[in-house]
Residue frames relative to the residue before (quaternion, step in Angstrom):
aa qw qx qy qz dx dy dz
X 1.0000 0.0000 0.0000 0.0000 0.00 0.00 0.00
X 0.7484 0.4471 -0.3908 0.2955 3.22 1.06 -1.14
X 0.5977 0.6541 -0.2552 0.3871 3.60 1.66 -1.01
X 0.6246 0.5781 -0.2688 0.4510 3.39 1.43 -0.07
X 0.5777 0.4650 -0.3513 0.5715 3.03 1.59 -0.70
X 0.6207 0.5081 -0.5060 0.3171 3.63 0.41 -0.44
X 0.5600 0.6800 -0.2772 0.3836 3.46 1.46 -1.55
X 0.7266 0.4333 -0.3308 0.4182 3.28 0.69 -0.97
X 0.5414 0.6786 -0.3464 0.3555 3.84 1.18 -1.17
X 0.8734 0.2302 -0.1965 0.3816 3.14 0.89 -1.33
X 0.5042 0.5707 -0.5103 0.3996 3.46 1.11 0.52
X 0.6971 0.4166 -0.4265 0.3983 3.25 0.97 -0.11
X 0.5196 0.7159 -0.3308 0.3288 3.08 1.09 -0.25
X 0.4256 0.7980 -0.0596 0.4225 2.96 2.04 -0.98
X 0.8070 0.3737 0.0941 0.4475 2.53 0.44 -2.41
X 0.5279 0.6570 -0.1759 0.5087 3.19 1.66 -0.10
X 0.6723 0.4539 -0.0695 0.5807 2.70 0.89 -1.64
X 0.7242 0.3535 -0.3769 0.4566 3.88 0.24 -0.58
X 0.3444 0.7938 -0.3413 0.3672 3.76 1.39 -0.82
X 0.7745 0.4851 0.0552 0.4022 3.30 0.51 -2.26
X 0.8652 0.1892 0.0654 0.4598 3.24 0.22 -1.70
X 0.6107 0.3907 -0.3392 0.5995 3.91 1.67 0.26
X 0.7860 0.4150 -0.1061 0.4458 3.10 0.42 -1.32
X 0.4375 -0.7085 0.4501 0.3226 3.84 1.36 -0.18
X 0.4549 0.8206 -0.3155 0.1421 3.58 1.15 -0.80
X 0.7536 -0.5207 0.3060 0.2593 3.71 -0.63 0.79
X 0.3180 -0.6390 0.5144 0.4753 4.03 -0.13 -0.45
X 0.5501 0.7099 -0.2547 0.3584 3.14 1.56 -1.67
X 0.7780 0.0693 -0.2184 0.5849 3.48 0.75 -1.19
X 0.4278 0.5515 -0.6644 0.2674 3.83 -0.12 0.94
X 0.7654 0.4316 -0.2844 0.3835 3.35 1.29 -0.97
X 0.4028 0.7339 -0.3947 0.3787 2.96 1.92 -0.01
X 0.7642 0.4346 -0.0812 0.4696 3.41 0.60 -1.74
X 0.7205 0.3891 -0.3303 0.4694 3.62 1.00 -0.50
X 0.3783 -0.7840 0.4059 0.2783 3.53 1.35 -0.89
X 0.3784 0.6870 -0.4078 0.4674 2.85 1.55 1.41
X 0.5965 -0.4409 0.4856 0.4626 3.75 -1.08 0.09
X 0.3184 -0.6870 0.5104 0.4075 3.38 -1.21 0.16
X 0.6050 0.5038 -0.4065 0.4636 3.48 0.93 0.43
X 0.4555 0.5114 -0.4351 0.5845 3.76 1.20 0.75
X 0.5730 0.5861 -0.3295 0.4685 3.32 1.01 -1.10
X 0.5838 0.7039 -0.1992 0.3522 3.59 0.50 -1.18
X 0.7324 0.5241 -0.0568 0.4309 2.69 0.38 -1.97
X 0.6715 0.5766 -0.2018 0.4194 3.51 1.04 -1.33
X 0.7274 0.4251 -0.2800 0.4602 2.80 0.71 -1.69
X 0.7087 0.3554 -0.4051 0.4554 4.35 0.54 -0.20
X 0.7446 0.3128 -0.4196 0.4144 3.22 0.53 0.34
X 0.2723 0.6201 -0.4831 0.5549 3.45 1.28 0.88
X 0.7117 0.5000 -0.2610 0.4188 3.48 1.12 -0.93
X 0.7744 0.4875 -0.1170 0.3859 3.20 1.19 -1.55
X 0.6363 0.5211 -0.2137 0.5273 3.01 1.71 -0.09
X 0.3524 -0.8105 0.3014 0.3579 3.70 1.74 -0.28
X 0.1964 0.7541 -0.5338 0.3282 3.22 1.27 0.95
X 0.6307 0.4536 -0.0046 0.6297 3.61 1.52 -1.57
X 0.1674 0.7679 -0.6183 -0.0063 4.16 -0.46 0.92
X 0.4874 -0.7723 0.4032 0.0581 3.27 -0.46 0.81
X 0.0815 0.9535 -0.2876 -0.0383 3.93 0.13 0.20
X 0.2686 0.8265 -0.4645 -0.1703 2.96 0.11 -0.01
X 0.3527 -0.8001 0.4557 0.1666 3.75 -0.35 1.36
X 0.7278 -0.4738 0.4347 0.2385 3.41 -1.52 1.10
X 0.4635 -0.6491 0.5078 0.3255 3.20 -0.85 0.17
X 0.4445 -0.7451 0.4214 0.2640 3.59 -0.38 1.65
X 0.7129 -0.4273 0.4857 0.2708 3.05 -1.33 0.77
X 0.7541 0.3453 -0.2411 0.5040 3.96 0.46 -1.30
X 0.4604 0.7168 -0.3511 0.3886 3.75 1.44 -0.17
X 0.8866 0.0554 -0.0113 0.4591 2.95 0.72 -1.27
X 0.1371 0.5562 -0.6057 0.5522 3.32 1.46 1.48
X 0.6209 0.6579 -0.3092 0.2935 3.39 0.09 -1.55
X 0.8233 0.2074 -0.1092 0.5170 3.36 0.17 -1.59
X 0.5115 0.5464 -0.5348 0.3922 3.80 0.93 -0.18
X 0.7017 0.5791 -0.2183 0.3530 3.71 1.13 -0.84
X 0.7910 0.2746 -0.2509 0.4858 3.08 1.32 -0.73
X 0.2999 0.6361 -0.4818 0.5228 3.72 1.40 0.99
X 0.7000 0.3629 -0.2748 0.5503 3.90 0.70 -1.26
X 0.8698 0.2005 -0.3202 0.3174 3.56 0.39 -0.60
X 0.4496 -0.7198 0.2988 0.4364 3.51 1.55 0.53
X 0.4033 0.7284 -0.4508 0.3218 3.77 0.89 0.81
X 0.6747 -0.6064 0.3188 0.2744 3.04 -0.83 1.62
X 0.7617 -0.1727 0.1261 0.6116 4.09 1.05 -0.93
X 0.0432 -0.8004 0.5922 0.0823 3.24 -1.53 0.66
X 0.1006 0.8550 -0.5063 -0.0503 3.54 -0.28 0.41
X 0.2571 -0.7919 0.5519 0.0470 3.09 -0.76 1.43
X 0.1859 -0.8117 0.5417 0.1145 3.73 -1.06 0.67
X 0.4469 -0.6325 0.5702 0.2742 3.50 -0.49 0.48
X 0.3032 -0.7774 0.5459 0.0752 4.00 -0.07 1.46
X 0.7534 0.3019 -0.3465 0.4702 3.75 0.90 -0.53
X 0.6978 0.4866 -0.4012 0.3395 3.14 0.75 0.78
X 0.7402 0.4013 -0.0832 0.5330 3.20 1.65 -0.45
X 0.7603 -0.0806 0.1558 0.6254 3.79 1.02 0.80
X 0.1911 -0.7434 0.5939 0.2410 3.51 0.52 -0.97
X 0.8881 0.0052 -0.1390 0.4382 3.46 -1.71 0.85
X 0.8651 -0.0207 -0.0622 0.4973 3.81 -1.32 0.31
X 0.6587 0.5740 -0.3744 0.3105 3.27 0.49 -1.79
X 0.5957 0.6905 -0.2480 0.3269 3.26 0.63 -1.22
X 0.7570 0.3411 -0.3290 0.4499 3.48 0.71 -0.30
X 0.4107 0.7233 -0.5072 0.2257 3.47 1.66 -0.24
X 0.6650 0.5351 -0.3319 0.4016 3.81 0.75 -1.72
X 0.6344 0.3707 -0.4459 0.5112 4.48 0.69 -0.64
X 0.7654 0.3713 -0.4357 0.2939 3.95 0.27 -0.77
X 0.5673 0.5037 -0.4567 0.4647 3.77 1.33 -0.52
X 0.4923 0.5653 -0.4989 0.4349 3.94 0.72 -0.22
X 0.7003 0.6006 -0.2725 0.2733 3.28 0.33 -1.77
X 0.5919 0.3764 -0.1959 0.6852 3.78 1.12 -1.70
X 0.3664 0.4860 -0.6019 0.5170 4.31 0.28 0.60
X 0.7527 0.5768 -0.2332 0.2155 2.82 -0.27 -2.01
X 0.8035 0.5301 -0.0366 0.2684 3.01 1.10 -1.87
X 0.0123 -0.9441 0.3195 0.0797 2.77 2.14 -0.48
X 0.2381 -0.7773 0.5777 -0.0737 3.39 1.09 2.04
X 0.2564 -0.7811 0.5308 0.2061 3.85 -1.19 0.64
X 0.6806 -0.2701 0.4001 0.5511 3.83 -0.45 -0.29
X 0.8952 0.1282 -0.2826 0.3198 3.12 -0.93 0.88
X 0.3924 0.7334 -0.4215 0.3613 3.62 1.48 0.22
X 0.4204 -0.7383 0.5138 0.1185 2.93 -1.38 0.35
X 0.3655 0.7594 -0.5326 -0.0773 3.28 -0.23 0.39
X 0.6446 -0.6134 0.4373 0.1303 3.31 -1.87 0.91
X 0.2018 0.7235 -0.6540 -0.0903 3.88 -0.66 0.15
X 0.3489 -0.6503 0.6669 0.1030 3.01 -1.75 0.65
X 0.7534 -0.4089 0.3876 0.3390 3.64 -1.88 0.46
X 0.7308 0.5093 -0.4448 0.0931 3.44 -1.95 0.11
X 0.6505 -0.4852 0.1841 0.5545 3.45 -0.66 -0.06
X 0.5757 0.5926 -0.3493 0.4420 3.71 0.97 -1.12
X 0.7053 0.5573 -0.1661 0.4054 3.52 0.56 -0.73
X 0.7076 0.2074 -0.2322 0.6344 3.20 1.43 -0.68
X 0.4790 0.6601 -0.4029 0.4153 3.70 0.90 0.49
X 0.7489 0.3057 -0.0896 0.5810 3.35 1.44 -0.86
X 0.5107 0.6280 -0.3567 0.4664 3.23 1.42 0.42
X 0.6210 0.6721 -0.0030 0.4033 3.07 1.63 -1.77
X 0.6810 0.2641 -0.1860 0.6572 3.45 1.05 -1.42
X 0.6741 -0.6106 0.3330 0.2489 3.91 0.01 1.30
X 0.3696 -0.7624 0.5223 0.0969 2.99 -0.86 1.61
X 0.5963 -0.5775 0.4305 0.3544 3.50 -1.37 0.48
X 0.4740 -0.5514 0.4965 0.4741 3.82 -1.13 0.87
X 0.0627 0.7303 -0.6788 -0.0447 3.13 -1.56 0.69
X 0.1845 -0.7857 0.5795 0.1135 4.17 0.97 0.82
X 0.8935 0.2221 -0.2282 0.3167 3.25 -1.38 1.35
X 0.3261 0.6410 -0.4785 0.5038 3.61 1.55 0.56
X 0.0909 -0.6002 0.7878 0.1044 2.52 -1.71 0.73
X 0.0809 -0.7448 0.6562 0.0903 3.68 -0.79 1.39
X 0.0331 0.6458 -0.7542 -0.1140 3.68 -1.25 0.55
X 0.6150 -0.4898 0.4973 0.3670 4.04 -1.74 0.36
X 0.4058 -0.7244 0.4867 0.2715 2.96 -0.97 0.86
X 0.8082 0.2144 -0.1770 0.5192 3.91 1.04 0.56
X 0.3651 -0.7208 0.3227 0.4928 3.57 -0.51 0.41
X 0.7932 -0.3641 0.1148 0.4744 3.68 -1.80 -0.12
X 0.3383 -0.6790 0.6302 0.1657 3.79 -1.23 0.36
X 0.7015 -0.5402 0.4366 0.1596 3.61 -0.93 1.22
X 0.6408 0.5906 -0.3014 0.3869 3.74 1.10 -0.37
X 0.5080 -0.6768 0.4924 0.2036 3.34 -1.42 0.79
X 0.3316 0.8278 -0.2576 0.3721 3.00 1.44 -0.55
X 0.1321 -0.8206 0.4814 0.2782 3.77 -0.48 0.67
X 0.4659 0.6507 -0.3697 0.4720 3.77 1.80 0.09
X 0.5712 0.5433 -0.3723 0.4898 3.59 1.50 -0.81
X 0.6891 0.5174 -0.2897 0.4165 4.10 0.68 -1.26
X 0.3527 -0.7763 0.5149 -0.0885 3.33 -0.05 2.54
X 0.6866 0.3811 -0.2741 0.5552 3.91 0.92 -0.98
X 0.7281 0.4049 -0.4155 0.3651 3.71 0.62 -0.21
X 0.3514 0.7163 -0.4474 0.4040 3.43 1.39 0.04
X 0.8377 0.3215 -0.1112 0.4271 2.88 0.15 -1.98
X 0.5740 0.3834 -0.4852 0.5368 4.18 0.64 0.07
X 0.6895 0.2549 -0.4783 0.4805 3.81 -0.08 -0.60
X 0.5895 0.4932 -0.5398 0.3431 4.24 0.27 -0.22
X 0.6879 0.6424 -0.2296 0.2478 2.98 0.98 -1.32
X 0.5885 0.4480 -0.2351 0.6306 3.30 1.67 -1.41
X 0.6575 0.3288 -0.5125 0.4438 3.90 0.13 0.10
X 0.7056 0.4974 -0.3840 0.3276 3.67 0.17 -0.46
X 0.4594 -0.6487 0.4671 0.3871 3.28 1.05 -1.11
X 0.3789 0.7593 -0.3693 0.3788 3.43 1.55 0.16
X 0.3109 -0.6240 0.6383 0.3263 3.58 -1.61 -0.63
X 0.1735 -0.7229 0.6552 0.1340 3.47 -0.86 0.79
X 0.2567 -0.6294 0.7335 0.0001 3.11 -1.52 1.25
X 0.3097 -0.8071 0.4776 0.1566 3.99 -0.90 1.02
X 0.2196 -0.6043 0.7237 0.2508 3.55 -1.32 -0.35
X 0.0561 -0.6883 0.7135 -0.1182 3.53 -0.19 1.77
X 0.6111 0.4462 -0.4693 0.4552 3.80 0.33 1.31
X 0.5547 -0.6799 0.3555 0.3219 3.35 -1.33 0.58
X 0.6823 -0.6298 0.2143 0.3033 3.64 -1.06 0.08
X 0.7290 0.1431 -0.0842 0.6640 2.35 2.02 -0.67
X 0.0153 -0.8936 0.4232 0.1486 3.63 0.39 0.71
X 0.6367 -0.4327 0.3654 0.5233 3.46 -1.13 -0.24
X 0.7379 -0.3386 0.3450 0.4710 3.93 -1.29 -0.12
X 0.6830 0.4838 -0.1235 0.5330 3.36 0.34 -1.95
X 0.8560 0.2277 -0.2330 0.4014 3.69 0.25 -0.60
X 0.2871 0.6720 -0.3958 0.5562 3.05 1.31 0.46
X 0.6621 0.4433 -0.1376 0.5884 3.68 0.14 -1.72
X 0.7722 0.1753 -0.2948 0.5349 3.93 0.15 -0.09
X 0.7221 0.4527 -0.4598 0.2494 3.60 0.35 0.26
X 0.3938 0.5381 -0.3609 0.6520 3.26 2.06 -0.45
X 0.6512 0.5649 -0.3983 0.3133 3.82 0.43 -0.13
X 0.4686 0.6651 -0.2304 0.5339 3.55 1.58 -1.26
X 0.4841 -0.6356 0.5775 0.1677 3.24 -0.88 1.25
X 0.8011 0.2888 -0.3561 0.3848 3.68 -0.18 -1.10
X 0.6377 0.5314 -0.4208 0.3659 3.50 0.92 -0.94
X 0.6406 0.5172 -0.2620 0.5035 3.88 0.52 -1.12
X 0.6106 0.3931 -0.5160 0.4544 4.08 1.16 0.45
X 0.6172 0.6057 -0.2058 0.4581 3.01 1.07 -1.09
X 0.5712 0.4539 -0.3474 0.5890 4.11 0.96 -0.64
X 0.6630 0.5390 -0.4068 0.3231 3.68 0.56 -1.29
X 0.8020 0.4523 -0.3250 0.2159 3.47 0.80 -0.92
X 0.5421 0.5301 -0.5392 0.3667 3.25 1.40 0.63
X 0.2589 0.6597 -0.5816 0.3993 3.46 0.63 1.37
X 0.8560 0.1321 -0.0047 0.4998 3.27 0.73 -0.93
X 0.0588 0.8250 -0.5386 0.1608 3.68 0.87 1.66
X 0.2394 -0.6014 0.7404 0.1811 3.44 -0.67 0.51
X 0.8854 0.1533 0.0971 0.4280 3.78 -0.82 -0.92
X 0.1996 0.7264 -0.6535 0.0742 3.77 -0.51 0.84
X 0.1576 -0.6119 0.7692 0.0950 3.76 -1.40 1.04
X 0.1330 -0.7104 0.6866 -0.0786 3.39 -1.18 1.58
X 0.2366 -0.5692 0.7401 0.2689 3.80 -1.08 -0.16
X 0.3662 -0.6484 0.6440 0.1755 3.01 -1.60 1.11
X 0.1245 -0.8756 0.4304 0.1805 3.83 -0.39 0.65
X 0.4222 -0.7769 0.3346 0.3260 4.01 -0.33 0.58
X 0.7548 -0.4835 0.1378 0.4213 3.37 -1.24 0.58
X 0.6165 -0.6341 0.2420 0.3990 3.72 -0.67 1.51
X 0.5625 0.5793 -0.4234 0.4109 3.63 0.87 -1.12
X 0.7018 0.4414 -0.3962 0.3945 4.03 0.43 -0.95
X 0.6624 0.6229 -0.3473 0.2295 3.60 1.34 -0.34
X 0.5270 -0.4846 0.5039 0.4832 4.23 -0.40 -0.50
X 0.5372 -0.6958 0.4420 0.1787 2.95 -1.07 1.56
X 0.1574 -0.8597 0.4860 -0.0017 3.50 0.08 1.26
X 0.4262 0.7858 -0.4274 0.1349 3.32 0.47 -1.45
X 0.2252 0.5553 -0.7157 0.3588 2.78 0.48 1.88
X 0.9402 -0.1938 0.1467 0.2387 3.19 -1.89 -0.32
X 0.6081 0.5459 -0.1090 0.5659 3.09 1.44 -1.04
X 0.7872 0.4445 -0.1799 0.3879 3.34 0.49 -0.95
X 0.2858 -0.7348 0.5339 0.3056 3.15 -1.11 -0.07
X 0.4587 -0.7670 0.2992 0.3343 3.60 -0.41 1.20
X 0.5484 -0.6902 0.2047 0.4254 3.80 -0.54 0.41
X 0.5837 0.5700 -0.2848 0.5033 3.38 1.61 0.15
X 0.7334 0.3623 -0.3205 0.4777 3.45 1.25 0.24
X 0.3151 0.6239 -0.5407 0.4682 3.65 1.12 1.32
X 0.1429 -0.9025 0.3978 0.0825 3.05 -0.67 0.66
X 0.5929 0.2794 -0.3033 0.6917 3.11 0.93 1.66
X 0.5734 -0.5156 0.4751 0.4238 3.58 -1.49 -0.43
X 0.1100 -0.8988 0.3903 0.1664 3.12 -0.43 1.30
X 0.3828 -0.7106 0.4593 0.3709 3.85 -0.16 0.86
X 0.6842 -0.2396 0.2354 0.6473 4.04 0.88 -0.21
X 0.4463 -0.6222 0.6381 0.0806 3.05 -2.59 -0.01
X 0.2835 -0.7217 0.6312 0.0181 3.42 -1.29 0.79
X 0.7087 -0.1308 0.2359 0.6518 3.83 0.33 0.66
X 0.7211 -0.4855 0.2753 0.4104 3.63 0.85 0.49
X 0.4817 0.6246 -0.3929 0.4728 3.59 1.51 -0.56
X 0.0429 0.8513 -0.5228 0.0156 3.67 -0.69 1.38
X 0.2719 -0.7755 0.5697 0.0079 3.26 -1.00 0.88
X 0.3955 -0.6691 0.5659 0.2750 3.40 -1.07 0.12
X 0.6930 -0.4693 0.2447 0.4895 3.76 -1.47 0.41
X 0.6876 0.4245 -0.3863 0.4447 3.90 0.78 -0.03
X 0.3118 -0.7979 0.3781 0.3510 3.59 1.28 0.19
X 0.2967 0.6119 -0.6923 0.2413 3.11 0.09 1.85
X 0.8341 -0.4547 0.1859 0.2511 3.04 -1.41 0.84
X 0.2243 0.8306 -0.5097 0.0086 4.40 -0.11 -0.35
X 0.5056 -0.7169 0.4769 0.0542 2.51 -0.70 2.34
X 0.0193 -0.7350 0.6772 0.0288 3.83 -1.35 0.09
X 0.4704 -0.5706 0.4722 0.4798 3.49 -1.05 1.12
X 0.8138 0.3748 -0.3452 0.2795 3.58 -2.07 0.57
X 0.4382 0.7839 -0.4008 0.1812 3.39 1.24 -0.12
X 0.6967 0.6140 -0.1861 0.3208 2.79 0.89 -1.21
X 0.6462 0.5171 -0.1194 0.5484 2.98 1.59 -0.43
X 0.5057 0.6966 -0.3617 0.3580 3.50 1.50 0.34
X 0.0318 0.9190 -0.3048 -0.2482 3.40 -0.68 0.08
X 0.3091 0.7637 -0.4930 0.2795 3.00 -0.42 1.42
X 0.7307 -0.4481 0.2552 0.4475 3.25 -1.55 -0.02
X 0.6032 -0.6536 0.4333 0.1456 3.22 -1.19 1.68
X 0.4972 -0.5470 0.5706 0.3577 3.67 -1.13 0.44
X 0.7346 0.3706 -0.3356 0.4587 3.71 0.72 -0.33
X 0.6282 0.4214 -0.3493 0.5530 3.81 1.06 -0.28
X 0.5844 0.5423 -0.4193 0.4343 3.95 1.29 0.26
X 0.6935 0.5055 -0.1794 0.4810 2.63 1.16 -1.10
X 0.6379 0.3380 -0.4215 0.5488 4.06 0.90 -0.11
X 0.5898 0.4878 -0.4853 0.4226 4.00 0.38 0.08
X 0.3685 -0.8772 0.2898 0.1036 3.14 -1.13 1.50
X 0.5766 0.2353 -0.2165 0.7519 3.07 1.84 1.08
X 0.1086 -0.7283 0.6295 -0.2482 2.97 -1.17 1.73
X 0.0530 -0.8068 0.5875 -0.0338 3.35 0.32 0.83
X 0.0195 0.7128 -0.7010 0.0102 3.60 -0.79 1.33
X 0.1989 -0.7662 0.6106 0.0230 3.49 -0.96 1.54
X 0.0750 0.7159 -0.6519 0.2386 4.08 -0.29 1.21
X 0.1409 -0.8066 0.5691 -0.0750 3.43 -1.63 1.29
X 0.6970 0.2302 -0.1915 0.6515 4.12 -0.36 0.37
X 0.6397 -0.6070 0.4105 0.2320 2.93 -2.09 0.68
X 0.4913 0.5975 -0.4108 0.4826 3.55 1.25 -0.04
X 0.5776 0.5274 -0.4259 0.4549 3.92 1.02 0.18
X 0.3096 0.8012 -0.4693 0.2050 3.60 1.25 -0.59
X 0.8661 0.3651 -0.1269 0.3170 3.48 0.09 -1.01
X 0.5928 0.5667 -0.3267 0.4698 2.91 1.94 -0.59
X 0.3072 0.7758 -0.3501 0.4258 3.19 1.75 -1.14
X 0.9316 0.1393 -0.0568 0.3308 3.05 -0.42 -1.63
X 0.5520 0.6073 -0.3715 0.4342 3.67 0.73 0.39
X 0.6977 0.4729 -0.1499 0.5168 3.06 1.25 -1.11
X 0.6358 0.2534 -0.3277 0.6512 3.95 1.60 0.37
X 0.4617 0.4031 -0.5006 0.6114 3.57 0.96 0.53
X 0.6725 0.4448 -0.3680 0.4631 3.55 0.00 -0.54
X 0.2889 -0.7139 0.5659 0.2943 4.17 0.79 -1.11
X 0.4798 0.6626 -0.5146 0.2568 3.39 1.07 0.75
X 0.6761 0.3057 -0.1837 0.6448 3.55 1.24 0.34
X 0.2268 -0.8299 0.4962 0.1169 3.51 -1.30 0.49
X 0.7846 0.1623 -0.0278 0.5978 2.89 1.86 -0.91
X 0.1502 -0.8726 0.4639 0.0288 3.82 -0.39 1.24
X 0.1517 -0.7020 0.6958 -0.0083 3.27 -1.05 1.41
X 0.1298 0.6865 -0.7145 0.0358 3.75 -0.68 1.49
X 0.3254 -0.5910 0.6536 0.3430 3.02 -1.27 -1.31
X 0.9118 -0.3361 0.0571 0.2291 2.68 -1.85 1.14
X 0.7044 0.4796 -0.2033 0.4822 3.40 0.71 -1.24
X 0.5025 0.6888 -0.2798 0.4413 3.64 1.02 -0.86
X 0.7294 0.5265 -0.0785 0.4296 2.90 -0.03 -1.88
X 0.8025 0.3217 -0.1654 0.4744 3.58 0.57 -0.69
X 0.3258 0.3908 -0.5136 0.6909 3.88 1.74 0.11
X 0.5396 0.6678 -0.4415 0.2606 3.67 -0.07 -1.08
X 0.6058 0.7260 0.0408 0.3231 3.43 0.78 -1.81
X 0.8884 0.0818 -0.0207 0.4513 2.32 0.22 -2.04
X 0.5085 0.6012 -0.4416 0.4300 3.33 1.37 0.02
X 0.5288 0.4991 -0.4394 0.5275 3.80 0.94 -0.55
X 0.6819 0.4269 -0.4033 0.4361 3.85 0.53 -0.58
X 0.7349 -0.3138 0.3718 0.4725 3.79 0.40 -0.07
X 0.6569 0.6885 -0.2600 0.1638 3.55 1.04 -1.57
């Protein structure tokens, strides 16, 4: 009899204890629902502690914490948050679960805008299921790009984001790079020229940070720019907009004729999310927040520390 009474003590104690400290729940309504004083309740819940039913923590500052903020002091960016990738999914994926927090965080309202751009990182964190956000309007943050690729396909981003978030997606049914003459008639098209207009007024843009063109596959198709028409060394790309490691600017025959979101319309939205994995991004990293084409950087672990050490000289 007596060993039952003890059984019973500590399952409530338990049941108490999970009530409180899982479930977030009130004392008021524990003693409500259990029919207990709320000063029994109390009691329980500290000796739930004193008995280690209840462990307390308070964790160290993480290691990717304070990488994080050491990075976004040197590159004067508003937030970084770095994740440790062999703990969390491994490679790219890994940064989906901190950027679907982040747009939480932000708690965008009905009628924002937010913007996504092309690549594999980008469609990784699209893919593993944005966060409901009701009343977005997402449009691509460039028009469509010649590629077979499913990391290249900018309008399917933004409808499967769109249908996870609760949003409306508005396309770019035009190429990225068009010819002159067709250019001059697609800025002409009524529906397309609303849809372009609203990267005037991005709230929230998720970009991939891309690495330095030479490390890429000789594309030089349409879309691209060929590696002999950058002009300069380029440390990487944003939507094609290249810069060098000090994040000046590097023109390339055909820009002008691109369409997408401008380094200067990135650079007035007050969240830029640049999303870049592995240490071979380092430089691109850091041009591309010298440059102000990003504001806020989700990498991972390994990054972050080329990151570092390359600000150190290394």
């Amino acid at each position: 009899m007596a060993q039952d009474k003890v059984l019973a003590s500590r399952t409530l104690l338990h049941t108490v204890a999970k009530m409180h400290y899982v479930s977030d729940m009130p004392q008021v309504e524990i003693a409500r629902r259990l029919d207990l004083s709320t000063a029994t309740v109390s009691r329980l819940i500290k000796r739930a502690r004193e008995e280690g039913i209840v462990r307390i923590e308070v964790r160290e500052l993480a290691a990717e914490d304070a990488i994080g903020g050491e990075i976004a002091a040197r590159l004067g960016l508003q937030q970084a948050i770095v994740v440790d990738s062999t703990h969390d999914g491994g490679g790219i994926a890994a940064l989906a679960a901190p950027v679907h927090a982040l747009l939480r965080s932000l708690s965008p309202g009905a009628g924002s805008v937010l913007a996504i751009g092309w690549g594999r990182t980008v469609w990784e964190i699209v893919r593993s299921g944005m966060p409901r956000l009701p009343g977005m309007t997402l449009v691509p943050c460039s028009g469509g790009l010649d590629e077979v690729a499913q990391h290249y396909q900018v309008n399917e981003f933004v409808r499967v984001a769109a249908e996870q978030v609760g949003g409306t997606p508005r396309f770019i049914h035009a190429p990225y790079l068009p010819a002159d003459r067709l250019r001059e008639f697609i800025l002409a098209d009524t529906a397309t020229r609303s849809n372009l207009e609203l990267w005037d007024r991005i709230d929230i843009a998720l970009v991939g940070i891309g690495p330095p063109y030479a490390a890429e596959p000789a594309v030089g198709g349409p879309t691209s720019a060929p590696r002999d028409a950058v002009l300069g060394p380029a440390a990487g790309d944003v939507l094609r907009h290249y810069y060098d490691a000090e994040g000046h600017a590097l023109s390339w025959a055909g820009e002008s004729r691109i369409l997408a979101v401008t380094p200067d319309q990135l650079r007035r939205t007050p969240v830029v999310i640049g999303a870049a994995a592995s240490r071979a991004k380092a430089v691109s990293i850091i041009g591309a927040a010298r440059a102000r084409l990003f504001n806020v950087l989700v990498t991972d672990l390994r990054a972050a520390e080329a990151v570092l050490e390359r600000l150190d000289g290394g």
